[in-house]
PDB file of N, CA, C and O in Angstrom:
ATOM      1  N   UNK A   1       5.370  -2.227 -12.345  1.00  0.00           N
ATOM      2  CA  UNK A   1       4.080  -1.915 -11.773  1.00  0.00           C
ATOM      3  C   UNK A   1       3.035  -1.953 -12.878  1.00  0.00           C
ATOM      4  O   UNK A   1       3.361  -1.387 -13.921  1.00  0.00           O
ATOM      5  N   UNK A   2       2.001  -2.445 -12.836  1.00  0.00           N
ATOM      6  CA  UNK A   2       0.873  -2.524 -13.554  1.00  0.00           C
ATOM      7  C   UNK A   2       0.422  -1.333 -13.718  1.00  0.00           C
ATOM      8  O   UNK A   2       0.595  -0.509 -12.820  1.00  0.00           O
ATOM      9  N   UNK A   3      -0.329  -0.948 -15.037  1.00  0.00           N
ATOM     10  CA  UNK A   3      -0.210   0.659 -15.266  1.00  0.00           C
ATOM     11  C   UNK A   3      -1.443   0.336 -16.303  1.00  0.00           C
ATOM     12  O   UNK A   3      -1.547  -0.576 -17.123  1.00  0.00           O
ATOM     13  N   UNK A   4      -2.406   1.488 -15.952  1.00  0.00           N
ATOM     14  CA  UNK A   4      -3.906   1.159 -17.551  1.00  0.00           C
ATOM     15  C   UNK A   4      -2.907   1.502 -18.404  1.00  0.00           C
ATOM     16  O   UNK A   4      -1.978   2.306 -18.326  1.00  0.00           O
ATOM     17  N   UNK A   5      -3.486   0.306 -19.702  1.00  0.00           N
ATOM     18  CA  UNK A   5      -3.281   0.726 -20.889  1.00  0.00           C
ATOM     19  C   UNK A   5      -3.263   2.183 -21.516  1.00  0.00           C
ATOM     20  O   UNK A   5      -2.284   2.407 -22.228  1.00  0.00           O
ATOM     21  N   UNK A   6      -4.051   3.064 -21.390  1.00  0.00           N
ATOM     22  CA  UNK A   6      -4.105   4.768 -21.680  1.00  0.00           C
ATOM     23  C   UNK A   6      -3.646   5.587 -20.704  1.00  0.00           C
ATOM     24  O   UNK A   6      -3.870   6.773 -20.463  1.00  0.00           O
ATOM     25  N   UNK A   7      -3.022   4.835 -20.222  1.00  0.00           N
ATOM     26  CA  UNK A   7      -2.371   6.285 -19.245  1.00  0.00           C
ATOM     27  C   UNK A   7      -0.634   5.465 -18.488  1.00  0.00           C
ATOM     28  O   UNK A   7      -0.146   4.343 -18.627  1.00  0.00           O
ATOM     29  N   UNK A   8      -0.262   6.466 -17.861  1.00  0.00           N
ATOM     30  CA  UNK A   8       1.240   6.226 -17.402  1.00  0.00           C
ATOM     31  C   UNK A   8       0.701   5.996 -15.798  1.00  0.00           C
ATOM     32  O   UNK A   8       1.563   5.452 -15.107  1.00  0.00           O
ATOM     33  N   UNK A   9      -0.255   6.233 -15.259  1.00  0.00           N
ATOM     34  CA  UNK A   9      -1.070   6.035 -13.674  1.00  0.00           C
ATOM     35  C   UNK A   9      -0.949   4.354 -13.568  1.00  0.00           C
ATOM     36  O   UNK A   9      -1.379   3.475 -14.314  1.00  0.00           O
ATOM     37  N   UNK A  10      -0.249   4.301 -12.432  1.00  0.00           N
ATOM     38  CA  UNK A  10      -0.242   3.160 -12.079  1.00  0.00           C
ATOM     39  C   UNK A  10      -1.250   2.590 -11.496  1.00  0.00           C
ATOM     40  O   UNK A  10      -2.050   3.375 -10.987  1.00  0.00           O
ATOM     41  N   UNK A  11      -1.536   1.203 -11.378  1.00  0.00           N
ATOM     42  CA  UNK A  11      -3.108   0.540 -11.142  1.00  0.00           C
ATOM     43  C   UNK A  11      -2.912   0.813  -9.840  1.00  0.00           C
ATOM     44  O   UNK A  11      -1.927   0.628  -9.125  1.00  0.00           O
ATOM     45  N   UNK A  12      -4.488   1.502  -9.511  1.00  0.00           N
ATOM     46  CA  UNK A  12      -4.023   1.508  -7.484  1.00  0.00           C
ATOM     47  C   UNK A  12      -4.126   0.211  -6.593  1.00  0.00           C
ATOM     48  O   UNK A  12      -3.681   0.162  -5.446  1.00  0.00           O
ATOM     49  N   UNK A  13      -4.807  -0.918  -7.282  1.00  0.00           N
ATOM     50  CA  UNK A  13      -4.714  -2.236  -6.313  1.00  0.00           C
ATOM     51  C   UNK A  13      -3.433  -2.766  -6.433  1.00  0.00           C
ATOM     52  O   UNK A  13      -2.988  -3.431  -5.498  1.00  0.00           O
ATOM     53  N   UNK A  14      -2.513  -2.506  -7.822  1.00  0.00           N
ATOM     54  CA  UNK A  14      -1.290  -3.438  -8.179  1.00  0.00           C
ATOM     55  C   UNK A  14      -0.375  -2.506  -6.985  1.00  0.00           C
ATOM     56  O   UNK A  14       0.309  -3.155  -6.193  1.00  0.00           O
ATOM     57  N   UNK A  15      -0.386  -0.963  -6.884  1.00  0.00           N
ATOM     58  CA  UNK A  15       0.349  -0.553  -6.160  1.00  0.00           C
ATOM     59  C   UNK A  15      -0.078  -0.994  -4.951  1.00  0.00           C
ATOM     60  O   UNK A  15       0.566  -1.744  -4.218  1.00  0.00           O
ATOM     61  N   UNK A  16      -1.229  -0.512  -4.713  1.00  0.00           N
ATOM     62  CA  UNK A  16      -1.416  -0.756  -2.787  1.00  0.00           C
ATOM     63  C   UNK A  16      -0.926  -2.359  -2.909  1.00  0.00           C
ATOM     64  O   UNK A  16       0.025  -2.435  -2.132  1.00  0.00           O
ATOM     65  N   UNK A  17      -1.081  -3.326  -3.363  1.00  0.00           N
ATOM     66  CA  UNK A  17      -0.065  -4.691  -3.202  1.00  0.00           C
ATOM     67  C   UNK A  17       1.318  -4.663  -3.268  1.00  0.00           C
ATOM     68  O   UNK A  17       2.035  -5.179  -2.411  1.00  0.00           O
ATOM     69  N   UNK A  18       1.926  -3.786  -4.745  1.00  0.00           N
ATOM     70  CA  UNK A  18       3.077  -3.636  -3.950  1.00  0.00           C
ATOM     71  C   UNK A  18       3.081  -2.525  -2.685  1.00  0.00           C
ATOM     72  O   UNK A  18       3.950  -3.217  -2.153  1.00  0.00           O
ATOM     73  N   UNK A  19       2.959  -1.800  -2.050  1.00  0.00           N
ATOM     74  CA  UNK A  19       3.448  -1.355  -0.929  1.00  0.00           C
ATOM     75  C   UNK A  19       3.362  -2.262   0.306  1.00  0.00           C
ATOM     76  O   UNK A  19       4.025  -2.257   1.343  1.00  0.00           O
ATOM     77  N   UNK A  20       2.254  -3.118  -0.146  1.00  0.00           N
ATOM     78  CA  UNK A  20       1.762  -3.958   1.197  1.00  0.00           C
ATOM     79  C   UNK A  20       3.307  -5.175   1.524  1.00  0.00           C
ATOM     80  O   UNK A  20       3.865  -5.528   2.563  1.00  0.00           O
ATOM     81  N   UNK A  21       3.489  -5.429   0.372  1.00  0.00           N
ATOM     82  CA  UNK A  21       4.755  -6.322   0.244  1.00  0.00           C
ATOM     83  C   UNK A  21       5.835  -5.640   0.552  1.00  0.00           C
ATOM     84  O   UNK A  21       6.495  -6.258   1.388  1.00  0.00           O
ATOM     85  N   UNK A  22       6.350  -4.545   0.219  1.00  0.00           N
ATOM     86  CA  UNK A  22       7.104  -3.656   0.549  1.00  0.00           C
ATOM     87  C   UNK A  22       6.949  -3.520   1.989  1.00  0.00           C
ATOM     88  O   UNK A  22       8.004  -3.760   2.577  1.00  0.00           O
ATOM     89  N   UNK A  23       6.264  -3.305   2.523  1.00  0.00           N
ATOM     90  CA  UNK A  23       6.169  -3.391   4.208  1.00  0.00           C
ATOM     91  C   UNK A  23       6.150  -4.719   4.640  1.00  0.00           C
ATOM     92  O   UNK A  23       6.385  -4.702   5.848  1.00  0.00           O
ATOM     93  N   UNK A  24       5.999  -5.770   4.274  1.00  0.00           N
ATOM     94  CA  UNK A  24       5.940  -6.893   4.921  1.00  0.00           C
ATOM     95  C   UNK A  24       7.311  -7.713   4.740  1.00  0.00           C
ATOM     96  O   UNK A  24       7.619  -8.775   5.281  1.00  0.00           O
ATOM     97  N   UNK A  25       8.105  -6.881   3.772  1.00  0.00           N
ATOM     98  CA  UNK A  25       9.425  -7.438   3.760  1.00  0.00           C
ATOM     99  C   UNK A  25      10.293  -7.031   4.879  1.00  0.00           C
ATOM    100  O   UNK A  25      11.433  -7.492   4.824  1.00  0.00           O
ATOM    101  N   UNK A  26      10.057  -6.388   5.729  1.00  0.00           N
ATOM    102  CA  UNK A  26      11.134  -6.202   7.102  1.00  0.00           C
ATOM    103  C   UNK A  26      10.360  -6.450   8.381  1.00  0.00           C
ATOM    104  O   UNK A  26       9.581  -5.661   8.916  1.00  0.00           O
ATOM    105  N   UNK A  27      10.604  -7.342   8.680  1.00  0.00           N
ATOM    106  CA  UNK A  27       9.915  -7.921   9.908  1.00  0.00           C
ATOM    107  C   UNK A  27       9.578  -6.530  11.205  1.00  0.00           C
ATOM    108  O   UNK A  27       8.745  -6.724  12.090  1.00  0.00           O
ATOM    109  N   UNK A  28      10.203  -5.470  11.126  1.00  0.00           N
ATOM    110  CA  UNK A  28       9.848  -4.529  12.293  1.00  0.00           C
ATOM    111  C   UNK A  28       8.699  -4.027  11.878  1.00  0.00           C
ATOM    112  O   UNK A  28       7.815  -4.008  12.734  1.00  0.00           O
ATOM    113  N   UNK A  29       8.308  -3.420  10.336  1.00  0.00           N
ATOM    114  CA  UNK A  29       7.557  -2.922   9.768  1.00  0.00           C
ATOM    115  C   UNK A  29       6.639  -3.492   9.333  1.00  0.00           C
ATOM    116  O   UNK A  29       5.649  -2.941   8.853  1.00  0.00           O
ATOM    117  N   UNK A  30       6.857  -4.961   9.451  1.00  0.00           N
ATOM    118  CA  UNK A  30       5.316  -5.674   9.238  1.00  0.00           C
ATOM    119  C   UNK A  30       4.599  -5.902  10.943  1.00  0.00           C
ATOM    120  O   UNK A  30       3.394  -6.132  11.039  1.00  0.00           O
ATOM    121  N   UNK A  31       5.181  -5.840  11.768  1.00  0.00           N
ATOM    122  CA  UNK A  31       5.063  -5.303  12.883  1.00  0.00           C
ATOM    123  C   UNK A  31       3.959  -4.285  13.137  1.00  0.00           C
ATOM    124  O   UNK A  31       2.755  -4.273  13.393  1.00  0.00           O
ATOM    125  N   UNK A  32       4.780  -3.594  12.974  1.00  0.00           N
ATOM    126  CA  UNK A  32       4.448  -2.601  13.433  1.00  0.00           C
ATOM    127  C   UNK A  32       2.877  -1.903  12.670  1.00  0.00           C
ATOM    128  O   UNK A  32       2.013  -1.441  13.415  1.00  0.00           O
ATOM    129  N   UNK A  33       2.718  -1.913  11.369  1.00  0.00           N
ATOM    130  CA  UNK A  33       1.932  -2.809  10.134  1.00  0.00           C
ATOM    131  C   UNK A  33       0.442  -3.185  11.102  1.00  0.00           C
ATOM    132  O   UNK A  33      -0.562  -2.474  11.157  1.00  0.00           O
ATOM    133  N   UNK A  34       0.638  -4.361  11.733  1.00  0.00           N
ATOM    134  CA  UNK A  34      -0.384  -5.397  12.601  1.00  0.00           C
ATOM    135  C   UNK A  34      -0.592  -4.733  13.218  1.00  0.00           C
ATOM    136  O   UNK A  34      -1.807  -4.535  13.212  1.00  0.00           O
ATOM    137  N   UNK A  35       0.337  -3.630  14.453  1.00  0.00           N
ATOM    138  CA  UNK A  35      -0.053  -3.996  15.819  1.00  0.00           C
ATOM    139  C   UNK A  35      -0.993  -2.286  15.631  1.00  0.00           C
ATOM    140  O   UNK A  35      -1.864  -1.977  16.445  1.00  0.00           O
ATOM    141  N   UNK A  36      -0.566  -1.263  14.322  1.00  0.00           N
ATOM    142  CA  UNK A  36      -1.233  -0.055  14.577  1.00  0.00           C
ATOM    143  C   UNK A  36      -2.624  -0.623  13.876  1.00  0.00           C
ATOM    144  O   UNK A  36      -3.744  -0.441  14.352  1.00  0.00           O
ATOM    145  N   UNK A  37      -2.448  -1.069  13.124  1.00  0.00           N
ATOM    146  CA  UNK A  37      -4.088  -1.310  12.153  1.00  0.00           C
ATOM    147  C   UNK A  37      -4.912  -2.780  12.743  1.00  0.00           C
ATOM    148  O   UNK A  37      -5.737  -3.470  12.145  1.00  0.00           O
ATOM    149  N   UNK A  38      -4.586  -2.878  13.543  1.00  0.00           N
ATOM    150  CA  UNK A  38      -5.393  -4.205  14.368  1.00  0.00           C
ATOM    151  C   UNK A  38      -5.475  -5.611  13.153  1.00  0.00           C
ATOM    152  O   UNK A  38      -6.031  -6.687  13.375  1.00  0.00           O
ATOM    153  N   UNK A  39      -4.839  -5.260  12.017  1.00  0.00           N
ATOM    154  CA  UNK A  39      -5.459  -6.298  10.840  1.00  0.00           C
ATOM    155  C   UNK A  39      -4.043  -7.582  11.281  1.00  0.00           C
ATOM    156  O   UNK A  39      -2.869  -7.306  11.526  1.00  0.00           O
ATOM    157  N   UNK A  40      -4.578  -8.715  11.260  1.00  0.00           N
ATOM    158  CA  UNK A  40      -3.910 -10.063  10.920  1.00  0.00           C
ATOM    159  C   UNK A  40      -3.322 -10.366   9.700  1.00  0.00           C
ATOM    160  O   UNK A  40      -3.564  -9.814   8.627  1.00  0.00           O
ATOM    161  N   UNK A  41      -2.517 -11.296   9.918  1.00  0.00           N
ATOM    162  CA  UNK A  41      -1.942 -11.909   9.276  1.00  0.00           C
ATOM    163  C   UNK A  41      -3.111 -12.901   8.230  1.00  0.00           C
ATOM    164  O   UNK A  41      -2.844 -13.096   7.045  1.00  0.00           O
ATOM    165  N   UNK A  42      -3.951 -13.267   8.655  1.00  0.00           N
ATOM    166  CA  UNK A  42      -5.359 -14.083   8.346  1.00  0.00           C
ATOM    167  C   UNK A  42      -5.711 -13.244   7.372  1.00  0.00           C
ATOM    168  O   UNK A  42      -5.706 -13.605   6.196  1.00  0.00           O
ATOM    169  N   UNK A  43      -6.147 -11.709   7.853  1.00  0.00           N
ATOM    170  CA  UNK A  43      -6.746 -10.701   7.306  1.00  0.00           C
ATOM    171  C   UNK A  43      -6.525  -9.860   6.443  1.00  0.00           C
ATOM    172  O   UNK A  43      -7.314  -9.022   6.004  1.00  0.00           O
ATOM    173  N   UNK A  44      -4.996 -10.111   6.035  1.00  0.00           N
ATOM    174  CA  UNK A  44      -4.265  -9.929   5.388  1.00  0.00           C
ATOM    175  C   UNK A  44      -4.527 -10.721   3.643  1.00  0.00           C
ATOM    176  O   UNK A  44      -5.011 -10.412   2.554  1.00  0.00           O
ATOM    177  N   UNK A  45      -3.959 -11.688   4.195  1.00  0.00           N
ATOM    178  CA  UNK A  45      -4.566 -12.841   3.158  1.00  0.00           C
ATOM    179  C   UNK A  45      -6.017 -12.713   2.627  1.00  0.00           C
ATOM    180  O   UNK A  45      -6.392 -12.853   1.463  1.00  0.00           O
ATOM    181  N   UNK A  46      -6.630 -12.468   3.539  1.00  0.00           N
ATOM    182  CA  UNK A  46      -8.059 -13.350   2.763  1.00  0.00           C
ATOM    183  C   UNK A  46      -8.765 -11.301   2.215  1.00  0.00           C
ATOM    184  O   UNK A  46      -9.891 -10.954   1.859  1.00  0.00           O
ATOM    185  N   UNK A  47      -7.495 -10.474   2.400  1.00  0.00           N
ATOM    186  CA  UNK A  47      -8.333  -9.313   1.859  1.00  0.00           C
ATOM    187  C   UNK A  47      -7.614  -8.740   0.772  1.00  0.00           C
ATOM    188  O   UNK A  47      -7.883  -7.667   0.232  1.00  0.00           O
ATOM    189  N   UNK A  48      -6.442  -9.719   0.405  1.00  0.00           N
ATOM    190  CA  UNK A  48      -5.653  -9.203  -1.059  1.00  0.00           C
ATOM    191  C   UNK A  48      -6.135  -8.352  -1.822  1.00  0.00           C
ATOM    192  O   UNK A  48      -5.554  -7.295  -2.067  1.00  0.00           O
ATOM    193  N   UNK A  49      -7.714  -8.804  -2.509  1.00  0.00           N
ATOM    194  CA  UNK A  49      -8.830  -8.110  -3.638  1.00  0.00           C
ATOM    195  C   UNK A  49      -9.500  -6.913  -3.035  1.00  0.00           C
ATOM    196  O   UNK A  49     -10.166  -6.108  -3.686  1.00  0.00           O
ATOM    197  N   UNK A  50      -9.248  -6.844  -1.564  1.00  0.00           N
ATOM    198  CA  UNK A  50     -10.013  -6.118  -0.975  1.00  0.00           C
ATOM    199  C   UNK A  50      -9.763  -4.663  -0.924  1.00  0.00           C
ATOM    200  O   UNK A  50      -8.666  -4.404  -0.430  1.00  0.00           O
ATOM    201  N   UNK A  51     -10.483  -3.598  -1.302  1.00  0.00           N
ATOM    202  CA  UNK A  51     -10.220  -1.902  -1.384  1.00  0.00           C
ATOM    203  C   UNK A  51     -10.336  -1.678  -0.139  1.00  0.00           C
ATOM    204  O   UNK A  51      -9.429  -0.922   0.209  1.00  0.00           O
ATOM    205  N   UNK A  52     -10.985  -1.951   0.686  1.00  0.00           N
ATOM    206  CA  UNK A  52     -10.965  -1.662   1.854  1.00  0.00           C
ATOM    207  C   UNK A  52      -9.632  -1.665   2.700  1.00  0.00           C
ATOM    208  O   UNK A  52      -8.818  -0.817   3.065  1.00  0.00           O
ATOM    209  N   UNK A  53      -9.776  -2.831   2.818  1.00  0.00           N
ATOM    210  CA  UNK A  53      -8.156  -3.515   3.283  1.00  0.00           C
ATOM    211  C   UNK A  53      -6.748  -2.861   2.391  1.00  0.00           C
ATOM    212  O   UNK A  53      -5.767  -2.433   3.000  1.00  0.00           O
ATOM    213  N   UNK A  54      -6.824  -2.866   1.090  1.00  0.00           N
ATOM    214  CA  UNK A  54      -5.626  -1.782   0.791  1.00  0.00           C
ATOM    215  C   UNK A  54      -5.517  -0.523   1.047  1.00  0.00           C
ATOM    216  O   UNK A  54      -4.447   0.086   1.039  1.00  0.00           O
ATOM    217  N   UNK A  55      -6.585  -0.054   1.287  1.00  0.00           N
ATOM    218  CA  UNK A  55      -6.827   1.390   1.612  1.00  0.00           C
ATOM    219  C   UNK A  55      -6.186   1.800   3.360  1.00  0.00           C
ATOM    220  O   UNK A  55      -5.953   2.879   3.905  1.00  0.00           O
ATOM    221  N   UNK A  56      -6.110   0.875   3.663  1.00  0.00           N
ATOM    222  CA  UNK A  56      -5.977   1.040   4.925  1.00  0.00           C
ATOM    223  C   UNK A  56      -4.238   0.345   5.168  1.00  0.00           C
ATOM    224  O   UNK A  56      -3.608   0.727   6.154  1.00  0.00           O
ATOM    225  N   UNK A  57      -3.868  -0.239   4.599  1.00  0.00           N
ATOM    226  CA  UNK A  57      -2.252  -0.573   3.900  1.00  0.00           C
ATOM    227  C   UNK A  57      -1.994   0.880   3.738  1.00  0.00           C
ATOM    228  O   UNK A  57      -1.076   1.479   4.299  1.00  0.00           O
ATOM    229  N   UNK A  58      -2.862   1.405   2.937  1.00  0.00           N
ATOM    230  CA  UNK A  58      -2.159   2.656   2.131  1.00  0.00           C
ATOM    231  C   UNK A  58      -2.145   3.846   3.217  1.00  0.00           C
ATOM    232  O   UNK A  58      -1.378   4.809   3.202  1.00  0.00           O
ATOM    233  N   UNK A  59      -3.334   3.529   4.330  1.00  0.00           N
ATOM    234  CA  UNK A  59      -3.324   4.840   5.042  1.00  0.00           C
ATOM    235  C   UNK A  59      -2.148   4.664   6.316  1.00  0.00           C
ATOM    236  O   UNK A  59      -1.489   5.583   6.802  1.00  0.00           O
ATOM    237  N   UNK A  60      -2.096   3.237   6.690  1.00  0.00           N
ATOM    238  CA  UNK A  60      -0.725   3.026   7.188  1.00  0.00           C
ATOM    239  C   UNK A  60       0.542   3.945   6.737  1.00  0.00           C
ATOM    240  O   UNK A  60       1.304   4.613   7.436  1.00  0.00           O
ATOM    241  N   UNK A  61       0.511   3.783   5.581  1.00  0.00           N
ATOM    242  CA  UNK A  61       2.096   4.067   4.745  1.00  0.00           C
ATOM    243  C   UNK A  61       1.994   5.807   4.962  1.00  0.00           C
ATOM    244  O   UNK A  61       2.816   6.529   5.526  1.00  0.00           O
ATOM    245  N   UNK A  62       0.526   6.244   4.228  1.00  0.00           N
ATOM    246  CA  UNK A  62       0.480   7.783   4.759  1.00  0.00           C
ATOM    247  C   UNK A  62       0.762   8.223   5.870  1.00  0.00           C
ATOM    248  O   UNK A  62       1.351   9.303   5.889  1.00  0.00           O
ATOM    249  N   UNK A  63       0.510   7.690   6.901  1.00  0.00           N
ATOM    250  CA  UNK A  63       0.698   8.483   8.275  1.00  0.00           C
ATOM    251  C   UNK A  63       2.296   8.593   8.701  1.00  0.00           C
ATOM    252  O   UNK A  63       2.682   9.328   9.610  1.00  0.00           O
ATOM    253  N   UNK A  64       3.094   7.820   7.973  1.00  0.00           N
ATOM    254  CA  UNK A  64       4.177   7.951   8.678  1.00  0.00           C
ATOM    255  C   UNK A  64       5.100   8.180   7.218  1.00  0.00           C
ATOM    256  O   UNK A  64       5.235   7.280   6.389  1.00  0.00           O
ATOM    257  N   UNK A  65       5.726   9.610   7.068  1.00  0.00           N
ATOM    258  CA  UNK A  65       6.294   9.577   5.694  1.00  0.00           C
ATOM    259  C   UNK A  65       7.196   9.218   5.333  1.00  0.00           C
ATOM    260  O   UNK A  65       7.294   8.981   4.128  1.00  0.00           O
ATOM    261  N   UNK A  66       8.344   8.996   6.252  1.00  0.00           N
ATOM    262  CA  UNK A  66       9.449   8.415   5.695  1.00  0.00           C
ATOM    263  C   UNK A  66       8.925   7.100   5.301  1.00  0.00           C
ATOM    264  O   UNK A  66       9.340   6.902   4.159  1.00  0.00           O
ATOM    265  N   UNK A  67       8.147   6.013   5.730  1.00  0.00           N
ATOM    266  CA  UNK A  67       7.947   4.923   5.263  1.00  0.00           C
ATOM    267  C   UNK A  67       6.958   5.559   3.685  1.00  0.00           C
ATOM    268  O   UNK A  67       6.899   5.044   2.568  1.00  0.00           O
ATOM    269  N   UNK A  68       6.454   6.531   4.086  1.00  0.00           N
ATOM    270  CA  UNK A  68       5.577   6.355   2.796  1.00  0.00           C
ATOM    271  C   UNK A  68       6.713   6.347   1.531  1.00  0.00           C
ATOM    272  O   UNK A  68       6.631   5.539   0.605  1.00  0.00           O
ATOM    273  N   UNK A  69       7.977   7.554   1.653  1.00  0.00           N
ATOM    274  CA  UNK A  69       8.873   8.118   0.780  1.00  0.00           C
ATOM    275  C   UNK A  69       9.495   6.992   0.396  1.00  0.00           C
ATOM    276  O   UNK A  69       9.684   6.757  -0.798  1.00  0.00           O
ATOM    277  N   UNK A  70      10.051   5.811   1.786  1.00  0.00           N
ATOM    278  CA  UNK A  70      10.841   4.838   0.913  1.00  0.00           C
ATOM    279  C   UNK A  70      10.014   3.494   0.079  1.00  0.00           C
ATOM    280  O   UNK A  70      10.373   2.653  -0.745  1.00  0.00           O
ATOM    281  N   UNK A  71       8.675   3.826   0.815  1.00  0.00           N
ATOM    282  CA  UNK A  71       7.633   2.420  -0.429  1.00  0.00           C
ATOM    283  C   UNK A  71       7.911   3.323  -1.504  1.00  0.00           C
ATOM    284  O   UNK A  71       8.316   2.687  -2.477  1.00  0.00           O
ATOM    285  N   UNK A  72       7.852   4.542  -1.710  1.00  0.00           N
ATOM    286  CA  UNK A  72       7.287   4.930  -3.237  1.00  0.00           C
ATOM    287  C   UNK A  72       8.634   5.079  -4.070  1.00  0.00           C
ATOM    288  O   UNK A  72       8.638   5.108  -5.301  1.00  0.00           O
ATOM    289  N   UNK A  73       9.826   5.176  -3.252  1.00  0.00           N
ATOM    290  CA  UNK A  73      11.364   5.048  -3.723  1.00  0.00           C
ATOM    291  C   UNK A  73      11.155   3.815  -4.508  1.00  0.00           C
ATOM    292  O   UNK A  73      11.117   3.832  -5.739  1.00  0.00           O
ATOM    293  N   UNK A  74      10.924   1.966  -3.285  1.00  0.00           N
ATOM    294  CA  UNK A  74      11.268   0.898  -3.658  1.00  0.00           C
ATOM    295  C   UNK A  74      10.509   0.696  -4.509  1.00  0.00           C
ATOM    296  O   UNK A  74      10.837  -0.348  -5.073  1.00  0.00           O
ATOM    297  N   UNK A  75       9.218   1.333  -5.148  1.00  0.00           N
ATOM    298  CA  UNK A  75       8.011   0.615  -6.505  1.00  0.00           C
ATOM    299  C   UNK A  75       8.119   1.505  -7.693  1.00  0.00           C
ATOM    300  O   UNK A  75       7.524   1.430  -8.768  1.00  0.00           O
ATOM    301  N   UNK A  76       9.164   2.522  -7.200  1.00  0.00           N
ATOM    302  CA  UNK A  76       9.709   3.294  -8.443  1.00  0.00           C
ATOM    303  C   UNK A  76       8.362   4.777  -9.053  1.00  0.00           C
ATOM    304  O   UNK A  76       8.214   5.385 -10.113  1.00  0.00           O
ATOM    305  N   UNK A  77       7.651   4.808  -7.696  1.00  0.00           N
ATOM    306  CA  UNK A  77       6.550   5.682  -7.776  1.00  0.00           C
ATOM    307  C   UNK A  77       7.031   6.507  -7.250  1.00  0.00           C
ATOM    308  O   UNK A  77       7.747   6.338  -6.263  1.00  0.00           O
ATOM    309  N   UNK A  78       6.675   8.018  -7.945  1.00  0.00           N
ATOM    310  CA  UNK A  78       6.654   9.799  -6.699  1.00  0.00           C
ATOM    311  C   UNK A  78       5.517   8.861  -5.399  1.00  0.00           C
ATOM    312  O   UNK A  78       4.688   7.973  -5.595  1.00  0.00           O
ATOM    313  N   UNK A  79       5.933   9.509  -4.173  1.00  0.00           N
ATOM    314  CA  UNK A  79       4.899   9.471  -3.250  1.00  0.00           C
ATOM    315  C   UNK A  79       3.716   9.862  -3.199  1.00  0.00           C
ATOM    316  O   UNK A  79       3.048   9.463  -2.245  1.00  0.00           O
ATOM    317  N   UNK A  80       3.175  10.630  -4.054  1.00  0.00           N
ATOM    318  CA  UNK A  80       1.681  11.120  -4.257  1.00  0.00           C
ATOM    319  C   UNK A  80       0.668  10.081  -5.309  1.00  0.00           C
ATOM    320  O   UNK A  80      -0.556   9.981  -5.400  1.00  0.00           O
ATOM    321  N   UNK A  81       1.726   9.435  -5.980  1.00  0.00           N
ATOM    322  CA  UNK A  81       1.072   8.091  -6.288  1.00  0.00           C
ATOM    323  C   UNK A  81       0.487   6.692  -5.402  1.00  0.00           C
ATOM    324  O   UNK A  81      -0.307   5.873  -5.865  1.00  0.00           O
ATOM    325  N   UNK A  82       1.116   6.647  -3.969  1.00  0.00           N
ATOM    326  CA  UNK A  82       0.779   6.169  -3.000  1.00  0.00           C
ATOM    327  C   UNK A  82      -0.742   6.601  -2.185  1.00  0.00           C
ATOM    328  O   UNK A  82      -1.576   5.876  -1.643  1.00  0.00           O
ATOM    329  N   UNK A  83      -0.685   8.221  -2.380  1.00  0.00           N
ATOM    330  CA  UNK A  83      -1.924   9.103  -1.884  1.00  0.00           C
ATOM    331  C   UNK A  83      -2.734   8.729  -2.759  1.00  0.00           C
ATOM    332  O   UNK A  83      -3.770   8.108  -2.519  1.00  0.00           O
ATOM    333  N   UNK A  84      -2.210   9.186  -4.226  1.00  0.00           N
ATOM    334  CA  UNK A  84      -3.577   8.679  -5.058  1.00  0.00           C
ATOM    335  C   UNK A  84      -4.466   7.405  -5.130  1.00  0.00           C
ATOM    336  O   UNK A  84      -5.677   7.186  -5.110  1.00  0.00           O
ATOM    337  N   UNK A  85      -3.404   6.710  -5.215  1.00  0.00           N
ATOM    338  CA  UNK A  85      -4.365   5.159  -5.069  1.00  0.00           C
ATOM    339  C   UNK A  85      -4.736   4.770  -4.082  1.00  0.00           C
ATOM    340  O   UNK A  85      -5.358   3.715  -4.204  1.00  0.00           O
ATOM    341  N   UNK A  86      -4.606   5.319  -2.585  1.00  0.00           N
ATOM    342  CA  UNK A  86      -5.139   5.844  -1.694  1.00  0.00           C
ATOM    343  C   UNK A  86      -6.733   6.373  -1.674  1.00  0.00           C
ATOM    344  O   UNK A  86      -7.613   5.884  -0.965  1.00  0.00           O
ATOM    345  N   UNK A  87      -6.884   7.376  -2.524  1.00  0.00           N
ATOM    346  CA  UNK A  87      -7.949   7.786  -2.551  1.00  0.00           C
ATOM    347  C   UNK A  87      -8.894   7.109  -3.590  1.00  0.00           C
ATOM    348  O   UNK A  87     -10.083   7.426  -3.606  1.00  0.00           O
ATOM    349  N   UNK A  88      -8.374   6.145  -4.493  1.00  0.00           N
ATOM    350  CA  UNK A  88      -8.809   5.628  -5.503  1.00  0.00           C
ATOM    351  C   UNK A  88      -9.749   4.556  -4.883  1.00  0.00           C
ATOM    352  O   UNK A  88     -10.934   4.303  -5.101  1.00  0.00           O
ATOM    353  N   UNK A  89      -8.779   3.973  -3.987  1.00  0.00           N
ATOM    354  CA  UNK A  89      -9.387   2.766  -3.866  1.00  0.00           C
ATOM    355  C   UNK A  89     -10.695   3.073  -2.079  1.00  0.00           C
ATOM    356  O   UNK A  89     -11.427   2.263  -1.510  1.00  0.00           O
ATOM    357  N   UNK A  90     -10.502   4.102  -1.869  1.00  0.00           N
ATOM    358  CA  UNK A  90     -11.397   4.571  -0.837  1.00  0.00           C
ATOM    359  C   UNK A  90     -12.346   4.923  -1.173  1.00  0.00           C
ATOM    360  O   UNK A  90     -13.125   5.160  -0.250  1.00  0.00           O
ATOM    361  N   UNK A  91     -12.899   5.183  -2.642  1.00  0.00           N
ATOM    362  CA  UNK A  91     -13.908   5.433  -3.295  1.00  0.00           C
ATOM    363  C   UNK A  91     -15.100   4.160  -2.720  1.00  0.00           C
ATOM    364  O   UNK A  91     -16.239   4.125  -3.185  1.00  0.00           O
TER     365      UNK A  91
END
């Protein structure tokens, strides 16, 4: 995971990308992904750079915790690192 140089905090766009990938690797959960957050597959793509659009990846992952617990298992993050860059990128 991409991490600033002065600190052990992981970058919140490198994370909210990985989680976004992390959910899009099991076809139920990229599913499911689309059909609660109205966002496309299109919209997806063309909002990679986008805080907005990860923020809302990220608030996906919040609302439901076991998914949040196992993204932050699979990127090797505590789960409150998911919240944080959460709030980082909602700024």
């Amino acid at each position: 995971m991409l991490r600033d140089r002065t600190t052990s905090v992981p970058d919140p766009q490198a994370l909210a990308l990985g989680a976004l990938g992390w959910l899009l690797a099991d076809v139920a959960r990229a599913e499911r992904l689309l059909s609660l957050t109205g966002l496309t597959p299109e919209a997806l793509r063309a909002g990679l750079g986008d805080p907005a659009m990860l923020t809302a990846v990220l608030d996906f992952l919040c609302a439901h915790e076991p998914d949040l617990i196992a993204a932050a298992d699979a990127l090797g993050v505590a789960p409150d690192a998911l919240v944080c860059a959460r709030e980082v990128l909602a700024r």
